[in-house]
KOLTORDO-54846 format. One record per atom (N, C-alpha, C, CB): residue in three letters; z, y, x. Coordinates in steps of 0.05 Angstrom, whole numbers, plus 5000, padded with zeros to 4 digits. Glycine has a CB too. Example, Ala and Ser with C-alpha at 12.3 -4.5 7.8 and 13.67 -1.06 7.14 Angstrom:
<sites>
ala515648865264 ala515649105246 ala515649345264 ala518149115226 ser514249555257 ser514349795273 ser515750015258 ser511449885282 
</sites>
This chain:
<sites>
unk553448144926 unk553148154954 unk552648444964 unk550747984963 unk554248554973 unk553748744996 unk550648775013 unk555948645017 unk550248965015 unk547749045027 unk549049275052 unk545549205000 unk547749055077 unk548249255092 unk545649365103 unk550149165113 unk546649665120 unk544949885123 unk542049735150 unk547450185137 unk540149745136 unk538749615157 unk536849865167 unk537149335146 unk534349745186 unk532449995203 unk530149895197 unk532750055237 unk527950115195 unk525750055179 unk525250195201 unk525150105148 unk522050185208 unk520150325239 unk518050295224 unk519950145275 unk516450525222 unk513050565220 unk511850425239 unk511850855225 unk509950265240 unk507950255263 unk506250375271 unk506950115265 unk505350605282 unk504050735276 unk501450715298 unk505550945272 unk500150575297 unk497450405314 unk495450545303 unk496850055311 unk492650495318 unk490150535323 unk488950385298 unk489350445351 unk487950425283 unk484950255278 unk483250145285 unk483750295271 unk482549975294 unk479649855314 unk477749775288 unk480449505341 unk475649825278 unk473749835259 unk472049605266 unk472250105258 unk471749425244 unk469949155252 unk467249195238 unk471348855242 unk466449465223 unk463649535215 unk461049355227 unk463249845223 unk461849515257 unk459549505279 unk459249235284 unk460149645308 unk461649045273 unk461348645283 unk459348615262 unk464748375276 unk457948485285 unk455648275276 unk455448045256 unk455148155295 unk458147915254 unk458847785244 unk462247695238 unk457447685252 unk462647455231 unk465347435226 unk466647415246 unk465847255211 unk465447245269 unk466247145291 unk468147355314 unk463747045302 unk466047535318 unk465347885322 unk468348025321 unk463148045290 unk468548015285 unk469948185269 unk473248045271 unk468548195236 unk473347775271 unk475647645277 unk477347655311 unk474847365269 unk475347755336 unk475747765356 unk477248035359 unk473647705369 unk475648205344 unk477148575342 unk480348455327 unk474648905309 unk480648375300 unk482248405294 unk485248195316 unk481448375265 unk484247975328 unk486047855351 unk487748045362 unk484547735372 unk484648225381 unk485948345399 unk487548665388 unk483648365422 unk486748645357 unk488548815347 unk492048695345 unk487248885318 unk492348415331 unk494248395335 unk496248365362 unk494148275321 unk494248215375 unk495248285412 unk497748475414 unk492448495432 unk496148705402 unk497948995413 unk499849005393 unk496249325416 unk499948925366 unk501948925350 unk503948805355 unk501448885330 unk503648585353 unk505648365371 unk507348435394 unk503948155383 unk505948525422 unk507148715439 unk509048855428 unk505248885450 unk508349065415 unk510149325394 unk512649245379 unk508149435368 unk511748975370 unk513448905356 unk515948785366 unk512348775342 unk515948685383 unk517348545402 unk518148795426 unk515448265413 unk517448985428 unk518549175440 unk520749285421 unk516549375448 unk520849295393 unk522049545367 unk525149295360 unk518549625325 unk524349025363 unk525448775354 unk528848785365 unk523448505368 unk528948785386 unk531148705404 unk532548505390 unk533048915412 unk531248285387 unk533848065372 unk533748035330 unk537948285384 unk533248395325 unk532648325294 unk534748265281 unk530948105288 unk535948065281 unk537447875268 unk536647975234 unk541147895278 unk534347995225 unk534647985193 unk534348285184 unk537847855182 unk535648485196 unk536648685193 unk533948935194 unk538948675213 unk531148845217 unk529949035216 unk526948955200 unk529949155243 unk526449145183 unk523349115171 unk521849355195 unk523049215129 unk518849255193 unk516949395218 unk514749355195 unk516449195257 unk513449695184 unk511149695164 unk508249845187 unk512349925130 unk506149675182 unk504149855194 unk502449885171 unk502649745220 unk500550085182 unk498750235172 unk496550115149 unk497550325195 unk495650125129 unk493450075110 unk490849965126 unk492650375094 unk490449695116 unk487449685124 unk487649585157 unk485750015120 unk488849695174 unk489049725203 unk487149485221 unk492249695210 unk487449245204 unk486049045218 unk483349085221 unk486348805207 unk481749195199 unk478749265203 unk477449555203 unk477449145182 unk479049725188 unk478449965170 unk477149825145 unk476350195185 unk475150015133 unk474249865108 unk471149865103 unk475549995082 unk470649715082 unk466749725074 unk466150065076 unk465549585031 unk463250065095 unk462850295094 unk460250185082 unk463150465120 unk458150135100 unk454450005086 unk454549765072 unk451849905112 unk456849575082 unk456549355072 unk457249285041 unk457749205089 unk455549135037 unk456749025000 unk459048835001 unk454048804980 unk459548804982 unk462048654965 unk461648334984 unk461148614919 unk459548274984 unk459447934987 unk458847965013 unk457047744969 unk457848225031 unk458148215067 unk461048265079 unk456148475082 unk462648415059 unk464548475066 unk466548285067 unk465048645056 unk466448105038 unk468847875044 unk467547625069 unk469747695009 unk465947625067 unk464947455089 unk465347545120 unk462047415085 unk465347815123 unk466047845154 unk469047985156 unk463648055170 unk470248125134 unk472448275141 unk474748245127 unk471948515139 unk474748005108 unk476947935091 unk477947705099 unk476147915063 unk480447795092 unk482747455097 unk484047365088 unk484647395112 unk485247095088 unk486946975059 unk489647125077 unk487146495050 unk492147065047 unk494147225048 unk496247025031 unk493347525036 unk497446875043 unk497446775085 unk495146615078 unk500846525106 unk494746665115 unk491546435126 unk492746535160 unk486546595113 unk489646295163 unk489746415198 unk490746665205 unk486946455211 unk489146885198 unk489547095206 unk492747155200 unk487547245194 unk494147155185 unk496647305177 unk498547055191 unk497147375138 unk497946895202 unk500346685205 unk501146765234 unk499546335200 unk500146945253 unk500247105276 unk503147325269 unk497047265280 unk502547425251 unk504647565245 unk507247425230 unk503547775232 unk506847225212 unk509347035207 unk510846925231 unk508446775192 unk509046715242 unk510346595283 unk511746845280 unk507446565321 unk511647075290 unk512547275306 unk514847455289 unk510047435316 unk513847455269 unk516247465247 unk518947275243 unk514947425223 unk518047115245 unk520146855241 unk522246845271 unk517946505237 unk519946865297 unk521646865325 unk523247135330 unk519446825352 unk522547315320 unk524247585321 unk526247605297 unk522347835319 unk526347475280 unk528047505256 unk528047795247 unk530847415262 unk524847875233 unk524648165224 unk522848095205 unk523748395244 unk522648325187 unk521248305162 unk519048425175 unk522548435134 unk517448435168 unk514148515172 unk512148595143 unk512648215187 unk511548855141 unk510648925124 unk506949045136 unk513049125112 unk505448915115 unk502048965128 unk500748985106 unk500348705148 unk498549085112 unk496749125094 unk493549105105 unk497449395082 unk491448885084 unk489748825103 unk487748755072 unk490748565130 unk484448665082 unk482848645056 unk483748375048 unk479548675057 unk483548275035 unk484547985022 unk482147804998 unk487648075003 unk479847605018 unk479447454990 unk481047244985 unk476947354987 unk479847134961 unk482346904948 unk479846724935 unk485247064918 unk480046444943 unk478246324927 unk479246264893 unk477446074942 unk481246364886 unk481846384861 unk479546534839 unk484446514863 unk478446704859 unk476947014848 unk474347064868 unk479447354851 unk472346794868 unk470846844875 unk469547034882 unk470446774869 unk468247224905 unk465647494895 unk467647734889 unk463447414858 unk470747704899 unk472347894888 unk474147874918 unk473847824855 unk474648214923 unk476348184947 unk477548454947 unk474848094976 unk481048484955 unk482248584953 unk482948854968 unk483148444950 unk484048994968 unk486549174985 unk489349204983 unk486249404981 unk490448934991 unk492948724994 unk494448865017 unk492148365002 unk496948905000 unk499548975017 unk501648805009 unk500649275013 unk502948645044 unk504248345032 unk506848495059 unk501747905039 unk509648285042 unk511448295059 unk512048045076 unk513548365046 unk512147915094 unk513547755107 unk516447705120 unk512347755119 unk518147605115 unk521347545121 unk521347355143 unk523047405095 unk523447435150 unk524247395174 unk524847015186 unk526947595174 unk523646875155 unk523346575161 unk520746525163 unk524446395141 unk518746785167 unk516546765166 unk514446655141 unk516546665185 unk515546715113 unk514046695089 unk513646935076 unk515046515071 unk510846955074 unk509747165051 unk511347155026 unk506547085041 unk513147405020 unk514647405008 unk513447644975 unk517147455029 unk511547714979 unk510947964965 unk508648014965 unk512048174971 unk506248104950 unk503548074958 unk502148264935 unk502547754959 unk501648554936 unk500548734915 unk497848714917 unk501349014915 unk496248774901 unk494048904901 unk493449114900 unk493148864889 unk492349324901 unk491849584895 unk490049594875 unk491049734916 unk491749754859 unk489849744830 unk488150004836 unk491849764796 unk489850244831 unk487850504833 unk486250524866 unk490150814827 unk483550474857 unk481850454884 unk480350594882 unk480650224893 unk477950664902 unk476050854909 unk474050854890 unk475050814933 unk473050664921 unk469750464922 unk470350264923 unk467450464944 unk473349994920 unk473049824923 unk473649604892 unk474249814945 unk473749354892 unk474649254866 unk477349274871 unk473648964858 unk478749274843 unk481349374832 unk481349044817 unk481349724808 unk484348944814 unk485248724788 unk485149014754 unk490148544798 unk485249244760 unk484049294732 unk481549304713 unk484549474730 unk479749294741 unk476349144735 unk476348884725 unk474449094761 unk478648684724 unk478348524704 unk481248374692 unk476248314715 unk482148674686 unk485248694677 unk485948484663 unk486048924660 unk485548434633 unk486348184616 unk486647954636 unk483948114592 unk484147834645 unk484747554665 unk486547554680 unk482847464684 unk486947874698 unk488947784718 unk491647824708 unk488647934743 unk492647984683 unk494947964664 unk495647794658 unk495048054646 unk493347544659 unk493147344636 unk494647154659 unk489647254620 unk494247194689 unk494246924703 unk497646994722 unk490546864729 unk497647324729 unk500047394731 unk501647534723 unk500147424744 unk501747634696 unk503547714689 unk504848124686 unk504747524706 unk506148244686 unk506348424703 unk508148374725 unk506848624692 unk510248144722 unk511148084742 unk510048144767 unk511447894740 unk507247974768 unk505547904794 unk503748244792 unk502847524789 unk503848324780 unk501448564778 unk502948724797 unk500648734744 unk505348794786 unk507548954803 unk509248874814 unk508749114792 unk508948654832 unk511148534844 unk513548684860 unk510148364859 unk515448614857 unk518448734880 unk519748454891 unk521648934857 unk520148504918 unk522348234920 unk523748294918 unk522848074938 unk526448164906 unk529548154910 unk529947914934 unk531348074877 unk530748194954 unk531848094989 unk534448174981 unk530448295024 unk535348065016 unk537948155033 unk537948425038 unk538248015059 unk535148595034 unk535148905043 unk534749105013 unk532048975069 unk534848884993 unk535249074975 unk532648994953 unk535449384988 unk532549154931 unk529649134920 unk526949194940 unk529549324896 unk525649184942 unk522649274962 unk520049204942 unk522249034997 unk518149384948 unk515549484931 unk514149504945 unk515349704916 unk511449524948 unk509849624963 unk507449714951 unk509549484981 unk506549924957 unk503150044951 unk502150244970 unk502850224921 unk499050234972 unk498350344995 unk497250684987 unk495950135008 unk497150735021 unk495550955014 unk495651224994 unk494050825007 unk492351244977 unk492551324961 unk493851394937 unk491551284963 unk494151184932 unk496051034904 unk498351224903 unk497550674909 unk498951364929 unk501651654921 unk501251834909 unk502851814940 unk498651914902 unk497352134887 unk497752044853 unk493752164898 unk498851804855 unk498551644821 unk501851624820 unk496451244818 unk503351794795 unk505251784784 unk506851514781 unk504551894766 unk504951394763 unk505051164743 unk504350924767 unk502451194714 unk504150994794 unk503450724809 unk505850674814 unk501550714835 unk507450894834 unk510350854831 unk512750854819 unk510950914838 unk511550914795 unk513550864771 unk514150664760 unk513250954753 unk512150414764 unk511850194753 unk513749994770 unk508950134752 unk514050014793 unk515549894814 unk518650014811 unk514149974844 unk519050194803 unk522550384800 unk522550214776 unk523150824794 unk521350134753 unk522050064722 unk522549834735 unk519750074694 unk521449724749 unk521649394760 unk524349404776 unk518749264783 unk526049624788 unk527749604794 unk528149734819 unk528149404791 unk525349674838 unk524949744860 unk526550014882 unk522549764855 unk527950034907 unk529150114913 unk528650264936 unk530350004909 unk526950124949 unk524150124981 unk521850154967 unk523549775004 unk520750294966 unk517750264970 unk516150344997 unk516550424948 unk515050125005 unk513650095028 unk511150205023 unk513449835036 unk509950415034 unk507050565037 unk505650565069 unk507450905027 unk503250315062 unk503150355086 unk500050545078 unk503250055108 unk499150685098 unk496950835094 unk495250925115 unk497651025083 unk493151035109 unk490951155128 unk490451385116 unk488350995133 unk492351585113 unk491551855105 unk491652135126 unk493251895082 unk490052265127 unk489852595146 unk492552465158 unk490252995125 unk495152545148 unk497552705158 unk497952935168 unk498352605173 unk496153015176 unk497153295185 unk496653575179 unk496753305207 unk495553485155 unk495153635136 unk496253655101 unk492853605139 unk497153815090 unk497253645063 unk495253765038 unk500653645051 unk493753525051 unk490553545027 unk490753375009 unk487353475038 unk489553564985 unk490353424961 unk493653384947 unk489353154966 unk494453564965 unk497553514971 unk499953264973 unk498353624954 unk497353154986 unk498352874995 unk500952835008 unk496552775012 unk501652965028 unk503952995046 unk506553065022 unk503153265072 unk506453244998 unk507753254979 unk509153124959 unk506953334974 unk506052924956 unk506152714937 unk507552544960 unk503152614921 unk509152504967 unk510552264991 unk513652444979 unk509352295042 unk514252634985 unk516752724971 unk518452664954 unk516552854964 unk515452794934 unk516352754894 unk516752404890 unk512852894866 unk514852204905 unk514651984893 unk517651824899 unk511851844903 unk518552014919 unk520751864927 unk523251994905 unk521351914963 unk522252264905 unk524652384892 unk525052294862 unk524452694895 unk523352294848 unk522652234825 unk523651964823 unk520052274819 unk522751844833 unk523751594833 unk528051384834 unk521951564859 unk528051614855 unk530351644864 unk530751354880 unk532251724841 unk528051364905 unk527851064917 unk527951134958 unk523650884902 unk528450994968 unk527151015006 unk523951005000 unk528350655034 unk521951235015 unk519451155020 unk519851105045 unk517351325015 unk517250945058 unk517650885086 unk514050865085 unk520050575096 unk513051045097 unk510451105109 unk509451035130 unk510251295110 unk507750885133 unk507050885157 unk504150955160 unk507750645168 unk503451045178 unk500751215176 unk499151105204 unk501351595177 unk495751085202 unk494750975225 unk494651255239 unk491950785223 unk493051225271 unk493451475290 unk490651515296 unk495451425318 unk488751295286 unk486651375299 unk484651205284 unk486751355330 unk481751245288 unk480651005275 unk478151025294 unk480151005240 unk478050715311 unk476650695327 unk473250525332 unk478450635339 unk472550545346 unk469950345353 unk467250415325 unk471349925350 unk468150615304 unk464950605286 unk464450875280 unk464850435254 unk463150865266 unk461951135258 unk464251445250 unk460151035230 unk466951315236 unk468651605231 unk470351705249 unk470551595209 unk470151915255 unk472052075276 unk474151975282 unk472852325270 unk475451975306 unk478551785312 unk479952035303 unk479551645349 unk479652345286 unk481552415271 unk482052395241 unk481752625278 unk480652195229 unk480952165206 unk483152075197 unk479352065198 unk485351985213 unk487851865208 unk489851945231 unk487551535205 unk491852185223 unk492852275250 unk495752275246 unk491752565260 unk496852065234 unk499051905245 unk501152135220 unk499551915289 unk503352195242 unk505552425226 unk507052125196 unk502652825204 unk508251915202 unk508751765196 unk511751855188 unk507951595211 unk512651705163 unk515551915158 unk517551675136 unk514452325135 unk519151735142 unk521051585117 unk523251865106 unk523551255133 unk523051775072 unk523951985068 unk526751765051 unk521752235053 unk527551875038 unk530451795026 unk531051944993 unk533051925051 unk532151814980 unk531351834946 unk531352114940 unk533751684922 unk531752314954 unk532152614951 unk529652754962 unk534852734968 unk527352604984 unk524952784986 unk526152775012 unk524453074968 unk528252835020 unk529352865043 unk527652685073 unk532352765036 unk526452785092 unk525652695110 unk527552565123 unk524452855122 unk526952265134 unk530252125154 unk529152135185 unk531351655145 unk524752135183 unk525152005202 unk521452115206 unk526551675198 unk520752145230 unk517352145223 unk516652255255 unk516052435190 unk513752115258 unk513652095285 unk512952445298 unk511151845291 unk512052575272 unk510952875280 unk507652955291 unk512952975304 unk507052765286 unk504352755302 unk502952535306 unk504652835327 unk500652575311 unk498252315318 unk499652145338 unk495052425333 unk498251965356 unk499451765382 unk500451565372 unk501751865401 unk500251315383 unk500851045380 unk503851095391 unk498650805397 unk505651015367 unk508951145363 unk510650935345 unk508951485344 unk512950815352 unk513750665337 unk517650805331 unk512950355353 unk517051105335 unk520051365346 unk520551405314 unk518951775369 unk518651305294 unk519351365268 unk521151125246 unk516551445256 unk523751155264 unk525650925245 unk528251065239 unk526550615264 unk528950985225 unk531051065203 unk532950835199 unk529651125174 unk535250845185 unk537550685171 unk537150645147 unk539950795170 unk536850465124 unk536150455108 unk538850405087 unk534050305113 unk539650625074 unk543050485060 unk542650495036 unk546350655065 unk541350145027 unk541350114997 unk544050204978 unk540949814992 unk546950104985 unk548350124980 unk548850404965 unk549150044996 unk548850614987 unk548351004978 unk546550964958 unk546751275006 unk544450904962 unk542950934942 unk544450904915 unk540850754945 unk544750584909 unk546150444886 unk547850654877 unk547650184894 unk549850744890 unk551950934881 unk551051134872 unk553551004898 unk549451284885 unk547651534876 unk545751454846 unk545251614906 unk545051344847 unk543951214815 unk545651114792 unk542350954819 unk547651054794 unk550451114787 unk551851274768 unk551351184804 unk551951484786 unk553051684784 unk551051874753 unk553151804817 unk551651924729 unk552052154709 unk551252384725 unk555152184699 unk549952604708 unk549152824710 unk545952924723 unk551152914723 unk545653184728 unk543353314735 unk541053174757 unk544353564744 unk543953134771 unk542452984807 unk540952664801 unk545852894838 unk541852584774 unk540752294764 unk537952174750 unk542452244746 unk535352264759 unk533452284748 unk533052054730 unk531752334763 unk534051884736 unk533051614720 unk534651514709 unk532251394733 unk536651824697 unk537851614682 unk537251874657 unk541551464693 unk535052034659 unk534452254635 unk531552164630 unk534752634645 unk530551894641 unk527151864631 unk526851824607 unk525351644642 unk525252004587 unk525151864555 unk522251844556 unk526452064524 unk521851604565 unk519451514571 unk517651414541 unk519851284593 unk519851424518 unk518451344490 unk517251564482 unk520351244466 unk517251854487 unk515952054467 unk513352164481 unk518052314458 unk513151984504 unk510451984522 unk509551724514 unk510752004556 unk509851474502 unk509051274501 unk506051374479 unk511451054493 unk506751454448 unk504151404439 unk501851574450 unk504151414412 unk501851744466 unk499551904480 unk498651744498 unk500252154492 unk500551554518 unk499351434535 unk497851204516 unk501251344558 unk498351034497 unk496950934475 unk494750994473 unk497750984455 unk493451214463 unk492251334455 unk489251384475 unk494051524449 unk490751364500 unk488851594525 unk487251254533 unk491651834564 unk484651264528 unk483151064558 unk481151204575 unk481050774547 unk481351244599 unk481151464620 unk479151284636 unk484351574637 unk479751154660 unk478250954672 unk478450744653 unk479150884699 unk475250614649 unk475350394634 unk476550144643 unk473150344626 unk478649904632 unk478049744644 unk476249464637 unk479949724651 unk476549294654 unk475248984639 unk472249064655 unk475048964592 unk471449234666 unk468749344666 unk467449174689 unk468649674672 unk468549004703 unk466848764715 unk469348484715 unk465548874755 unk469348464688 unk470648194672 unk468547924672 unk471148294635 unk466448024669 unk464647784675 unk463147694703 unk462547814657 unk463247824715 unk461847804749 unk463848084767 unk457047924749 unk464347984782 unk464948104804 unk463348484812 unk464047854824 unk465548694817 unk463448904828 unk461248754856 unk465749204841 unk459448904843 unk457648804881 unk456249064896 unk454148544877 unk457049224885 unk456049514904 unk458049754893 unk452149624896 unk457149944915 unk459850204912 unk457150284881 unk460350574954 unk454750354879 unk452650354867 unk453950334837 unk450650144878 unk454650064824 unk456150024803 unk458650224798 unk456949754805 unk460650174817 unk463350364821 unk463150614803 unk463750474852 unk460250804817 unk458951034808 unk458851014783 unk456551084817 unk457550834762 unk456450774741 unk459250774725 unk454550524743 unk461950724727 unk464350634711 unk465250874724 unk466150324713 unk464851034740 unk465251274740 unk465251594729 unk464851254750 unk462751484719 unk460351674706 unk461851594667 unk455751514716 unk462451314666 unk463151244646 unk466351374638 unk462850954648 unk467551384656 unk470551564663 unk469851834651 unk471251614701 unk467851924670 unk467752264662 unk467752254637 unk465152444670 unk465652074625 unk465752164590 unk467352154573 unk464352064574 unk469452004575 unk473051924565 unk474152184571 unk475051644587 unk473552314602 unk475352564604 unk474652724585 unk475352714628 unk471952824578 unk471053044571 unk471753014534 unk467753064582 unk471252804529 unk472052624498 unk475252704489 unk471852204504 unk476152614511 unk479552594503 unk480052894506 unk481852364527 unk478553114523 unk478953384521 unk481053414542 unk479753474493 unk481353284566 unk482553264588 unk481553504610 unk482152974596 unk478653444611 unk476753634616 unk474453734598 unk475853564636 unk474154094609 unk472354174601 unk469554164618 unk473154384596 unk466854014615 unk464054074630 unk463754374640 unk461454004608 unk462354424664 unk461854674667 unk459554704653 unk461854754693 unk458854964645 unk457055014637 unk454355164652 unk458055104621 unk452154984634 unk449955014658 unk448955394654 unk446554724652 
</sites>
């Protein structure tokens, strides 16, 4: 089957922060009248759809994330099933526009009691959750590598690293941070992956940490479409509304920028053409310009063997329940670095 050239649009919206809710009740009313305006947007960017357009917003966007609260306040006031109530707002509206819909939001699961996520899911244009990651490399929050074996055990790497095979091609998704991690998006290209969807809440308009960089290489390296979408503001709690200042971008398997809003402001001007097809050919093609087809990923295999860096399994028996712990498997990290000779301690 032929893949034709479809349009992918950042969303690039506000954050409204449900910290300050009192409760669930509270925290579910912010996120409504969050989707309110998405919905609007969406159906402004839509014209008809027919199949053809995916619309990705921002990391987190529905709440922001745990700032004071613990593990067991947080899934109780700011987490949602994936699909549930909350996400079936965006299916309806998915399904009546005939567009893919790409989000990212916290996620518990009564599968995993005491355990709650940072879930980036796709929705198609018949309105079913078609794709549903976790974020493994995390801050302060729980990761599926905090109790890696079980969740290998229950999905697979299939499910660990999921891709769908659509009508728009392979598609991936991971948030955020996770661009600073080689091996996050590498794992999705081995899987085949062709899109990778990033939705995020990072600066933008700066490149710290060389974040804005790492969006380039991950594409280039890869030899995949990124499609970024970045929040513009983060509203109603305690962090500055510039902690997230938009500059939303799709780049194309070369690093190459297609598309990006340039700046903070609630902006939906960052869409692009998406031509799996070019791609395919370009991957193809023999010689220098072909990165993936020179990976000798075996004479790196027994070092990666070798290396355990962050521990995992490290809340295999109970659930994390404070950032407090996090610290503690952190502190346990440093000593792997300094062991494996990764790093040197300063000296006192």
């Amino acid at each position: 089957m032929t893949i034709q050239p479809w349009q992918a649009t950042c969303m690039q919206v506000n954050c409204h922060l449900v910290n300050p809710a009192r409760n669930r009740d509270e925290a579910l009313a912010i996120m409504n009248k969050s989707l309110d305006r998405w919905i609007t947007l969406m159906r402004g960017v839509a014209r008809g759809g027919g199949g053809r357009q995916l619309v990705l917003f921002p990391e987190f966007c529905l709440t922001g994330f745990p700032l004071q609260e613990s593990a067991a306040e947080w899934i109780e006031k700011a987490c949602i099933e994936i699909p549930g109530p909350v996400t079936e707002r965006l299916q309806r509206e998915a399904q009546a526009l005939k567009i893919w819909v790409g989000a990212n939001s916290y996620e518990r699961d009564p599968t995993w009691p005491g355990r709650y996520f940072n879930t980036s899911y796709l929705i198609d244009p018949s309105g079913n959750v078609v794709l549903k990651y976790r974020r493994i490399n995390t801050v302060q929050t729980g990761s599926p590598h905090d109790f890696m074996d079980k969740y290998l055990e229950r999905y697979g790497i299939e499910g660990t690293f999921p891709v769908a095979k659509t009508d728009l091609g392979n598609i991936a998704m991971m948030p955020c941070g996770e661009i600073m991690y080689p091996e996050a998006a590498r794992m999705f290209m081995f899987r085949g992956a062709e899109v990778l969807l990033h939705p995020t809440s990072d600066h933008g308009a700066a490149d710290k940490w060389s974040w804005e960089s790492a969006k380039k290489v991950r594409a280039s390296e890869n030899m995949m479409f990124l499609v970024s979408a970045n929040q513009t503001g983060q509203i109603g709690g305690p962090l500055p509304s510039g902690s997230s200042m938009g500059h939303s971008k799709i780049l194309d398997w070369d690093g190459r920028i297609l598309a990006e809003t340039g700046g903070p402001g609630e902006s939906t001007v960052c869409a692009a053409w998406i031509d799996v097809e070019a791609l395919r050919r370009i991957r193809s093609i023999p010689g220098s310009g072909n990165r993936l087809l020179r990976q000798r990923v075996d004479i790196y295999r027994p070092l990666y063997d070798r290396m355990t860096l962050y521990p995992p399994n490290r809340f295999a028996d109970a659930p994390m329940d404070s950032k407090a712990r996090i610290l503690e498997v952190q502190q346990e990290a440093y000593q792997n670095l300094v062991r494996s000779g990764v790093i040197q301690p300063p000296q006192k």
